[in-house]
ZALO-882765 format. One record per residue (C-alpha): x, y, z; residue number from 1; residue in three letters; chain. Coordinates in steps of 0.1 Angstrom, whole numbers, plus 5000, padded with zeros to 4 digits. Last residue first. Layout:
# residues N
[[X,Y,Z],NUM,ala,A]
...
***
This chain:
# residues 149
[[4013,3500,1828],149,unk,A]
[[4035,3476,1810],148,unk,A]
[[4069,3470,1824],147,unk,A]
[[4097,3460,1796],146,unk,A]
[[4126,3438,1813],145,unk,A]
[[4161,3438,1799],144,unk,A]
[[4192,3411,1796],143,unk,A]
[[4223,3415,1783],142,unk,A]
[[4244,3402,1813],141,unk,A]
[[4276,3385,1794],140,unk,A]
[[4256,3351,1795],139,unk,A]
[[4229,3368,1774],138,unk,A]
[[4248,3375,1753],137,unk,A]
[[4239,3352,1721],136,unk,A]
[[4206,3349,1731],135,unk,A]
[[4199,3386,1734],134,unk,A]
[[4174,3383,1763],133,unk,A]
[[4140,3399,1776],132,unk,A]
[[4116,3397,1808],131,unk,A]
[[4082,3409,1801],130,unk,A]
[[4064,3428,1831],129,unk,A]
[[4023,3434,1830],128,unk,A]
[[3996,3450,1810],127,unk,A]
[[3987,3430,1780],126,unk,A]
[[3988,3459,1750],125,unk,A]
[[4022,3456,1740],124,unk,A]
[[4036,3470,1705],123,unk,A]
[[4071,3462,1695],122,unk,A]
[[4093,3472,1667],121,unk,A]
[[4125,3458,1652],120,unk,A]
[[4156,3475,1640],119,unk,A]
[[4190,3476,1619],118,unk,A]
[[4208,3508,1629],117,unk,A]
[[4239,3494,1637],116,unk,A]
[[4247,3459,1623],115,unk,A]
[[4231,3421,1623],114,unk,A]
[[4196,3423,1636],113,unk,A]
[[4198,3384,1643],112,unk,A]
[[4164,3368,1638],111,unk,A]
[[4152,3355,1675],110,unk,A]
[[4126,3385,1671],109,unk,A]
[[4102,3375,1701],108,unk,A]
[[4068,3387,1705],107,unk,A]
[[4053,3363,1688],106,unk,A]
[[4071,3336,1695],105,unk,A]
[[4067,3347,1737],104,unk,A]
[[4030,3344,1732],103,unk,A]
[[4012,3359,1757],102,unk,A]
[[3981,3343,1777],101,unk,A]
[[3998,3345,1811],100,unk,A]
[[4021,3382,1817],99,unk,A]
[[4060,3372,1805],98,unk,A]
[[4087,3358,1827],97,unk,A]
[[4077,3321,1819],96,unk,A]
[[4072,3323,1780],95,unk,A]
[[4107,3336,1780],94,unk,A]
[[4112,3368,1755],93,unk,A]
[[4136,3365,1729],92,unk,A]
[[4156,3399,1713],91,unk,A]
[[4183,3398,1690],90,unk,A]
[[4218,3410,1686],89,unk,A]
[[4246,3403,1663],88,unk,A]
[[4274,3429,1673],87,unk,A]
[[4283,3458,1654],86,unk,A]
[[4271,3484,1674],85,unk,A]
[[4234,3504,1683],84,unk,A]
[[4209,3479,1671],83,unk,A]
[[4177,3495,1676],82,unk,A]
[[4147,3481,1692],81,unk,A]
[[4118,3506,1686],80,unk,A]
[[4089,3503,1714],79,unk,A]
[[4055,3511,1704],78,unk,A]
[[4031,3523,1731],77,unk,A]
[[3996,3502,1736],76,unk,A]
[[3998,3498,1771],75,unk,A]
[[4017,3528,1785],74,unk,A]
[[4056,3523,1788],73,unk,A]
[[4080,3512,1816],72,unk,A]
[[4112,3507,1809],71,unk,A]
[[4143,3485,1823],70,unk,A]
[[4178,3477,1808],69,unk,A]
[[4178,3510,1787],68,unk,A]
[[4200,3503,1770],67,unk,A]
[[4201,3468,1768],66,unk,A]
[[4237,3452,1773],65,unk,A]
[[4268,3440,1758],64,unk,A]
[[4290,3469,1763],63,unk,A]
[[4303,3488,1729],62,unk,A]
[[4307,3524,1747],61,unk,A]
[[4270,3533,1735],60,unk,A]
[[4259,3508,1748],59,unk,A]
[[4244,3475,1728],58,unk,A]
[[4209,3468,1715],57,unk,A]
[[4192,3505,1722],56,unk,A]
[[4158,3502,1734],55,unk,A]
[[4134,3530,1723],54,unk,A]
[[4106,3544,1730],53,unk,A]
[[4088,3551,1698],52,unk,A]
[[4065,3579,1693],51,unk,A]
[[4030,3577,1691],50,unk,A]
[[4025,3597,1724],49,unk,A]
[[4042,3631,1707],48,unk,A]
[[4017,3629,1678],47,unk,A]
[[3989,3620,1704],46,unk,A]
[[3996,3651,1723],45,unk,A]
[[3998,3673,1692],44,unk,A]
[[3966,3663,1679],43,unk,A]
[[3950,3672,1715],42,unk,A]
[[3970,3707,1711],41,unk,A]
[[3952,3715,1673],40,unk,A]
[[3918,3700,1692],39,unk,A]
[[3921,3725,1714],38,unk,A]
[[3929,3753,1691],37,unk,A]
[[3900,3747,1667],36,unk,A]
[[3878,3744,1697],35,unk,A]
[[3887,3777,1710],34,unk,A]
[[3886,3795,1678],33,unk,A]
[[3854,3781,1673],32,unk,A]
[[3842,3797,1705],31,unk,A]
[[3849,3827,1688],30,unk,A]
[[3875,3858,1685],29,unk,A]
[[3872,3887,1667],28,unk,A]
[[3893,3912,1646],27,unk,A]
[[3880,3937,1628],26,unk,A]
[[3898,3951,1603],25,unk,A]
[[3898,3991,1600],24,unk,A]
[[3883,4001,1562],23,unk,A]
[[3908,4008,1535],22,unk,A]
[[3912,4043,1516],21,unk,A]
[[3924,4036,1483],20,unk,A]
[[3954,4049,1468],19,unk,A]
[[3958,4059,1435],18,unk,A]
[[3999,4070,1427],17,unk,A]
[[4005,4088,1391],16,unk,A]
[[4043,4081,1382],15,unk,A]
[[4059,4104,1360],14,unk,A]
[[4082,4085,1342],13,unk,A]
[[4112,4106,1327],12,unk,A]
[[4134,4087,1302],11,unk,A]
[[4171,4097,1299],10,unk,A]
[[4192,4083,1268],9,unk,A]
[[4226,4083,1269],8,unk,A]
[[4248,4098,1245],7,unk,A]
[[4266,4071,1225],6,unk,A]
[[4298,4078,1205],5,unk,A]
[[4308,4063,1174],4,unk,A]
[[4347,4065,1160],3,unk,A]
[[4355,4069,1121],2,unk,A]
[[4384,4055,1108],1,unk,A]
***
Protein backbone atom coordinates (compact mmCIF):
# COMPACT_ATOMS: atom_id res chain seq x y z
CA UNK A 1 0.00 0.00 0.00
CA UNK A 2 1.35 3.21 -0.62
CA UNK A 3 1.45 5.85 2.30
CA UNK A 4 1.13 9.93 1.63
CA UNK A 5 2.99 12.32 3.45
CA UNK A 6 2.35 16.15 3.65
CA UNK A 7 5.15 18.67 4.02
CA UNK A 8 3.88 21.79 5.23
CA UNK A 9 3.55 24.68 3.47
CA UNK A 10 5.23 28.06 4.79
CA UNK A 11 3.93 31.45 3.37
CA UNK A 12 5.97 34.58 4.05
CA UNK A 13 3.82 37.91 4.18
CA UNK A 14 5.81 40.77 4.18
CA UNK A 15 3.69 43.32 5.72
CA UNK A 16 4.18 47.06 4.48
CA UNK A 17 2.97 49.36 7.54
CA UNK A 18 1.62 53.37 6.36
CA UNK A 19 1.15 55.32 9.14
CA UNK A 20 -0.18 58.66 9.19
CA UNK A 21 0.88 61.42 11.29
CA UNK A 22 -2.27 62.71 13.31
CA UNK A 23 -2.73 66.23 14.52
CA UNK A 24 -3.06 66.86 18.60
CA UNK A 25 -6.88 67.02 19.64
CA UNK A 26 -8.03 69.82 21.15
CA UNK A 27 -10.08 69.60 23.80
CA UNK A 28 -12.44 72.47 24.95
CA UNK A 29 -14.95 73.13 27.15
CA UNK A 30 -18.14 75.56 26.72
CA UNK A 31 -20.91 76.92 28.34
CA UNK A 32 -22.88 74.30 26.50
CA UNK A 33 -21.09 71.76 28.29
CA UNK A 34 -22.34 73.37 31.39
CA UNK A 35 -25.94 73.47 30.51
CA UNK A 36 -25.94 70.09 28.98
CA UNK A 37 -24.68 68.74 32.35
CA UNK A 38 -27.05 70.64 34.38
CA UNK A 39 -29.90 69.73 32.89
CA UNK A 40 -28.45 65.90 32.70
CA UNK A 41 -28.40 66.27 36.93
CA UNK A 42 -32.04 68.14 36.97
CA UNK A 43 -33.35 64.93 34.84
CA UNK A 44 -31.87 62.85 37.34
CA UNK A 45 -33.49 64.65 40.26
CA UNK A 46 -36.91 64.26 38.90
CA UNK A 47 -36.16 60.48 37.88
CA UNK A 48 -35.33 59.80 41.57
CA UNK A 49 -38.48 62.15 42.78
CA UNK A 50 -40.94 60.03 40.64
CA UNK A 51 -40.35 57.15 42.54
CA UNK A 52 -42.88 55.35 44.63
CA UNK A 53 -42.80 55.52 48.35
CA UNK A 54 -44.06 52.71 49.43
CA UNK A 55 -46.37 51.15 52.08
CA UNK A 56 -46.03 47.66 52.66
CA UNK A 57 -49.55 45.84 53.65
CA UNK A 58 -48.32 43.47 56.37
CA UNK A 59 -44.67 43.23 58.19
CA UNK A 60 -42.29 41.55 57.19
CA UNK A 61 -42.60 38.99 60.11
CA UNK A 62 -46.52 38.44 59.16
CA UNK A 63 -47.93 41.23 61.70
CA UNK A 64 -51.02 42.95 60.72
CA UNK A 65 -49.92 46.32 60.27
CA UNK A 66 -48.81 49.19 57.73
CA UNK A 67 -45.32 49.37 57.15
CA UNK A 68 -44.62 52.16 57.38
CA UNK A 69 -47.46 53.17 59.77
CA UNK A 70 -46.83 57.00 59.12
CA UNK A 71 -45.14 58.87 56.01
CA UNK A 72 -44.91 62.05 54.94
CA UNK A 73 -44.48 62.74 51.15
CA UNK A 74 -44.40 65.88 48.87
CA UNK A 75 -47.73 66.90 47.32
CA UNK A 76 -47.95 65.23 44.23
CA UNK A 77 -45.65 62.00 45.07
CA UNK A 78 -47.03 58.57 44.25
CA UNK A 79 -47.28 56.05 46.88
CA UNK A 80 -47.17 52.14 45.90
CA UNK A 81 -49.27 49.96 48.33
CA UNK A 82 -47.82 46.62 48.20
CA UNK A 83 -49.14 43.56 49.73
CA UNK A 84 -46.33 42.02 51.45
CA UNK A 85 -48.08 38.36 52.97
CA UNK A 86 -50.86 36.27 52.32
CA UNK A 87 -53.50 38.04 54.02
CA UNK A 88 -56.44 40.03 52.27
CA UNK A 89 -55.68 43.61 52.70
CA UNK A 90 -57.12 46.72 51.50
CA UNK A 91 -56.85 50.29 52.07
CA UNK A 92 -60.13 52.81 53.13
CA UNK A 93 -59.66 56.17 54.06
CA UNK A 94 -62.49 57.86 56.58
CA UNK A 95 -64.09 60.92 54.99
CA UNK A 96 -63.62 62.43 58.66
CA UNK A 97 -59.78 62.01 59.13
CA UNK A 98 -58.98 63.18 55.59
CA UNK A 99 -58.21 67.16 54.49
CA UNK A 100 -62.12 68.91 53.57
CA UNK A 101 -63.06 68.57 49.85
CA UNK A 102 -61.52 64.90 49.46
CA UNK A 103 -63.23 62.05 48.48
CA UNK A 104 -62.50 59.11 50.69
CA UNK A 105 -64.13 56.63 47.51
CA UNK A 106 -61.85 57.87 45.51
CA UNK A 107 -59.05 57.46 47.24
CA UNK A 108 -59.97 54.36 48.85
CA UNK A 109 -59.18 50.74 47.33
CA UNK A 110 -61.88 48.66 49.52
CA UNK A 111 -61.11 45.80 46.75
CA UNK A 112 -59.10 43.07 48.51
CA UNK A 113 -55.44 42.93 47.10
CA UNK A 114 -55.46 39.25 47.80
CA UNK A 115 -51.56 37.86 47.93
CA UNK A 116 -47.95 39.24 48.06
CA UNK A 117 -47.01 41.52 45.54
CA UNK A 118 -50.52 42.58 44.40
CA UNK A 119 -50.61 46.52 44.51
CA UNK A 120 -52.36 49.85 44.28
CA UNK A 121 -51.10 53.39 43.68
CA UNK A 122 -51.82 56.68 45.22
CA UNK A 123 -51.20 60.19 44.15
CA UNK A 124 -52.13 63.17 46.64
CA UNK A 125 -52.02 66.65 45.73
CA UNK A 126 -54.42 68.26 48.81
CA UNK A 127 -51.86 68.98 51.46
CA UNK A 128 -52.82 67.69 54.75
CA UNK A 129 -53.04 64.17 57.03
CA UNK A 130 -55.24 61.14 55.70
CA UNK A 131 -55.91 58.56 58.16
CA UNK A 132 -56.03 54.77 56.62
CA UNK A 133 -57.44 51.25 57.58
CA UNK A 134 -57.40 47.62 56.31
CA UNK A 135 -61.07 46.83 57.02
CA UNK A 136 -60.55 43.49 57.83
CA UNK A 137 -57.77 44.33 60.51
CA UNK A 138 -58.27 47.10 61.49
CA UNK A 139 -59.34 45.84 64.91
CA UNK A 140 -55.80 44.04 65.13
CA UNK A 141 -54.11 47.79 64.91
CA UNK A 142 -53.54 47.98 61.05
CA UNK A 143 -53.99 51.32 60.69
CA UNK A 144 -51.63 54.23 58.90
CA UNK A 145 -51.72 57.91 58.34
CA UNK A 146 -50.10 59.54 55.03
CA UNK A 147 -48.95 63.36 55.83
CA UNK A 148 -48.96 65.66 52.90
CA UNK A 149 -46.53 68.41 52.81
Amino acid sequence: MASLTASPVVFKVAAKKTVAARQPMKVTASMDMGKAAAAAALSLSFAMNAQAATIKLGSDSGALVFEPAEITVAAGEKIEFINNRGFPHNIVFDEDEIPAGVDADAISHEDYLNGPGDTEYNTFDVKGEYSYYCEPHQGAGMVGKIIVE
